[in-house]
PAZAPA-4460 file (N, C-alpha, C; in steps of 0.05 Angstrom, whole numbers, plus 32768, in hexadecimal, padded with zeros to 4 digits):
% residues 82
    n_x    n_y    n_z   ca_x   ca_y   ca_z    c_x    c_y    c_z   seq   type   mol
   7D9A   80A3   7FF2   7D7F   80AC   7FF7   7D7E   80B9   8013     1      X     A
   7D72   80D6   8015   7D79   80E4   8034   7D63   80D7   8040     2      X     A
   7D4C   80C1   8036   7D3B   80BB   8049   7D4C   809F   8050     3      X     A
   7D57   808E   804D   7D67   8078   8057   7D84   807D   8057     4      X     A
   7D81   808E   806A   7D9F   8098   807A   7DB7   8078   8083     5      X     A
   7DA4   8066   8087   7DBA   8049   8099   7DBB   803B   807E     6      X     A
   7DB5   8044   8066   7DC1   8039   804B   7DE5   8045   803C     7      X     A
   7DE3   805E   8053   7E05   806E   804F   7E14   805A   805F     8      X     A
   7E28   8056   8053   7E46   8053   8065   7E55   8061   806B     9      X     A
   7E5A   8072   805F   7E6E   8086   8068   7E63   809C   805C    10      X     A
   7E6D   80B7   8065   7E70   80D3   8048   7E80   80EB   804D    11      X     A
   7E8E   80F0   8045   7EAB   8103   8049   7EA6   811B   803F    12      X     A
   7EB1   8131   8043   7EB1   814D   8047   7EBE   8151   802D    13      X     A
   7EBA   8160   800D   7ECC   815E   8002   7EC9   8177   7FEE    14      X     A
   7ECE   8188   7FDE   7ED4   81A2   7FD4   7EB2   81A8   7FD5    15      X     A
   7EAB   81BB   7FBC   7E91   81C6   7FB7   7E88   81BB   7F9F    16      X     A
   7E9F   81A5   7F98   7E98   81A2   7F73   7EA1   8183   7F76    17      X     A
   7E99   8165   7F6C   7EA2   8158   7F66   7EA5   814E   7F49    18      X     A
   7EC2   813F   7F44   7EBB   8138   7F27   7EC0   8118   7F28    19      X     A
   7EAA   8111   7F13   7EA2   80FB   7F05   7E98   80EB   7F27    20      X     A
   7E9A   80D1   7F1D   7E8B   80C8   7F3C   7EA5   80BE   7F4A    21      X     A
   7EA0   80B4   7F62   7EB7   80A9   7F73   7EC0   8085   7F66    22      X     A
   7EE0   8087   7F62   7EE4   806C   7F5E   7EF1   805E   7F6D    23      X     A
   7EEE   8045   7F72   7EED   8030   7F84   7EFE   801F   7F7C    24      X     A
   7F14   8013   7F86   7F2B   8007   7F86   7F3D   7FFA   7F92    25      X     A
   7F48   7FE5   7F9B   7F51   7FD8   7FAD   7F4F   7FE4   7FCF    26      X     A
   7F3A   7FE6   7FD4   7F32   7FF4   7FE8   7F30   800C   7FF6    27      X     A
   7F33   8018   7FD6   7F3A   803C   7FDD   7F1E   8044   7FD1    28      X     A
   7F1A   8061   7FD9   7F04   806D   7FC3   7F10   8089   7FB8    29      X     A
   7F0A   808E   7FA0   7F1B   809D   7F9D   7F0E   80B7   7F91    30      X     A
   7F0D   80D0   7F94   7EF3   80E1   7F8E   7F0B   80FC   7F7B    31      X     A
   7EFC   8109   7F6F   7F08   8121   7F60   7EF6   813A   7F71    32      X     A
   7F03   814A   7F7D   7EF9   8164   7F81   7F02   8182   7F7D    33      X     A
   7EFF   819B   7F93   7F0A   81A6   7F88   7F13   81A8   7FA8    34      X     A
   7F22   81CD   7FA6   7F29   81CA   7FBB   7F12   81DE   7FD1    35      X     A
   7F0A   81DC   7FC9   7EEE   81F4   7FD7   7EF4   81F0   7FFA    36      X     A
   7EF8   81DD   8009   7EFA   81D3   802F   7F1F   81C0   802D    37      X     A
   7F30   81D4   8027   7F4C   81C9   8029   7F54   81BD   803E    38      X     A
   7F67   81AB   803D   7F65   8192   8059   7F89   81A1   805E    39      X     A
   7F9A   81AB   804A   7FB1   81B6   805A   7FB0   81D1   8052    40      X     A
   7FBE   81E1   8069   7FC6   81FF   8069   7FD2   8209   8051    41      X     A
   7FE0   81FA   8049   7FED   81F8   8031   7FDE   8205   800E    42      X     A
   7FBF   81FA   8017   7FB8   81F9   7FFB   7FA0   8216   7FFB    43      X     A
   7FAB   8226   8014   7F9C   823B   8022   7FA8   8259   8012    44      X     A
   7F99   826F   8007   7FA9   828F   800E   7FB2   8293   8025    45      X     A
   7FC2   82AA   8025   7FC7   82B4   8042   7FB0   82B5   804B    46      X     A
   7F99   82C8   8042   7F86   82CF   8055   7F72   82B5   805F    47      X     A
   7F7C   829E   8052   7F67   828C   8063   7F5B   8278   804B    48      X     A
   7F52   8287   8038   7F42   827D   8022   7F52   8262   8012    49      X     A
   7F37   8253   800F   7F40   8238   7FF0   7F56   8243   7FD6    50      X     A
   7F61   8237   7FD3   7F71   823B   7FB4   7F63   822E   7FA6    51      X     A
   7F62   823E   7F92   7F50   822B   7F7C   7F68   8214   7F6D    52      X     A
   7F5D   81F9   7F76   7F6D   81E7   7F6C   7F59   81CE   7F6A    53      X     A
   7F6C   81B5   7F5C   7F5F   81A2   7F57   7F60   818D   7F70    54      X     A
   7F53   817C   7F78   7F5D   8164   7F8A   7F4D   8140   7F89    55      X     A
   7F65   8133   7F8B   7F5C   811D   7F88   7F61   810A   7FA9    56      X     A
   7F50   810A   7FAD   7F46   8100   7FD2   7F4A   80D9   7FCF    57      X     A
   7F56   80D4   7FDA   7F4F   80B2   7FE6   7F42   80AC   7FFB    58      X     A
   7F33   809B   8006   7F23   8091   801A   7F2E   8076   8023    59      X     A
   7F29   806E   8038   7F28   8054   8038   7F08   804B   8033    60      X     A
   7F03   8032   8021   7EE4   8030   8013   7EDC   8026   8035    61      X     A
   7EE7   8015   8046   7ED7   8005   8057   7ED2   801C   806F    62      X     A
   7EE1   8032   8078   7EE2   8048   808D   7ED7   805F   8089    63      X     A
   7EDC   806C   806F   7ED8   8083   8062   7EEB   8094   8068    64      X     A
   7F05   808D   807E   7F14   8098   808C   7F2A   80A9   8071    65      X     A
   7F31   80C0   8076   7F43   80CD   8059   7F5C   80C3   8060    66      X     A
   7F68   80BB   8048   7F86   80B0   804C   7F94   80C5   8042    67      X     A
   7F96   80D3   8024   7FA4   80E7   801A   7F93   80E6   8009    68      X     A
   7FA0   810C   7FFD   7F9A   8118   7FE7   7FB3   811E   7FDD    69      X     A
   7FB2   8129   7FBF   7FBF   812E   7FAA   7FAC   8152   7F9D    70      X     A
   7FC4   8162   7FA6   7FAD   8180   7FA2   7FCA   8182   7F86    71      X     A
   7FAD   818E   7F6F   7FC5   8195   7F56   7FB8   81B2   7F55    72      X     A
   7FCE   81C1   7F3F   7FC6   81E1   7F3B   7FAC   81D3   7F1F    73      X     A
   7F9D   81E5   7F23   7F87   81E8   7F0A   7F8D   81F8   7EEB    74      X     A
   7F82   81E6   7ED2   7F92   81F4   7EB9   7F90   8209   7EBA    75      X     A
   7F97   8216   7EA9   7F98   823A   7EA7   7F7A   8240   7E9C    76      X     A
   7F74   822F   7E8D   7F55   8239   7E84   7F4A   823B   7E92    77      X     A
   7F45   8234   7EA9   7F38   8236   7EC5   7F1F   8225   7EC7    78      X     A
   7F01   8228   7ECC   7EF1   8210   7ED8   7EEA   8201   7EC5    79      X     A
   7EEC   820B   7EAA   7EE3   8205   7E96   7EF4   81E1   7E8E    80      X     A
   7F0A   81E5   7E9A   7F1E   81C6   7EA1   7F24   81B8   7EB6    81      X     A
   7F0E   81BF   7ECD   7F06   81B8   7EEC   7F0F   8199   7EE1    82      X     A
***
């Protein structure tokens, strides 16, 4: 709720698209996105830009602090298998 802001614990920076909701697990959270704000150079064009790819983010649930991602290539059908 943006009117009870001190009801958030944490909230992380994460593609333009998420899928399904975030799951929660031995003290991880674990979210599906895409790659729209890439966290390595790696998953960049030369000129700078996102690769369109898939990514699955971990959190720590108690910090919100990012531990790792897992970036995969996207099917060939393209968003339609986001």
């Amino acid at each position: 709720d943006p009117e009870k802001p001190e009801l958030l614990k944490w909230k992380a920076a994460l593609g333009s698209r998420a899928y399904g909701g975030p799951t929660v697990a031995g003290g991880k959270v674990f979210v599906g996105t895409n790659n729209d704000q890439p966290r390595n150079k790696r998953d960049t064009a030369k000129d700078g830009d996102p690769v369109d790819k898939g990514v699955l983010m971990c959190f720590d649930e108690a910090t919100g602090n990012f531990l790792w991602q897992a970036v995969h290539d996207k099917l060939p059908s393209g968003q339609v298998n986001d």
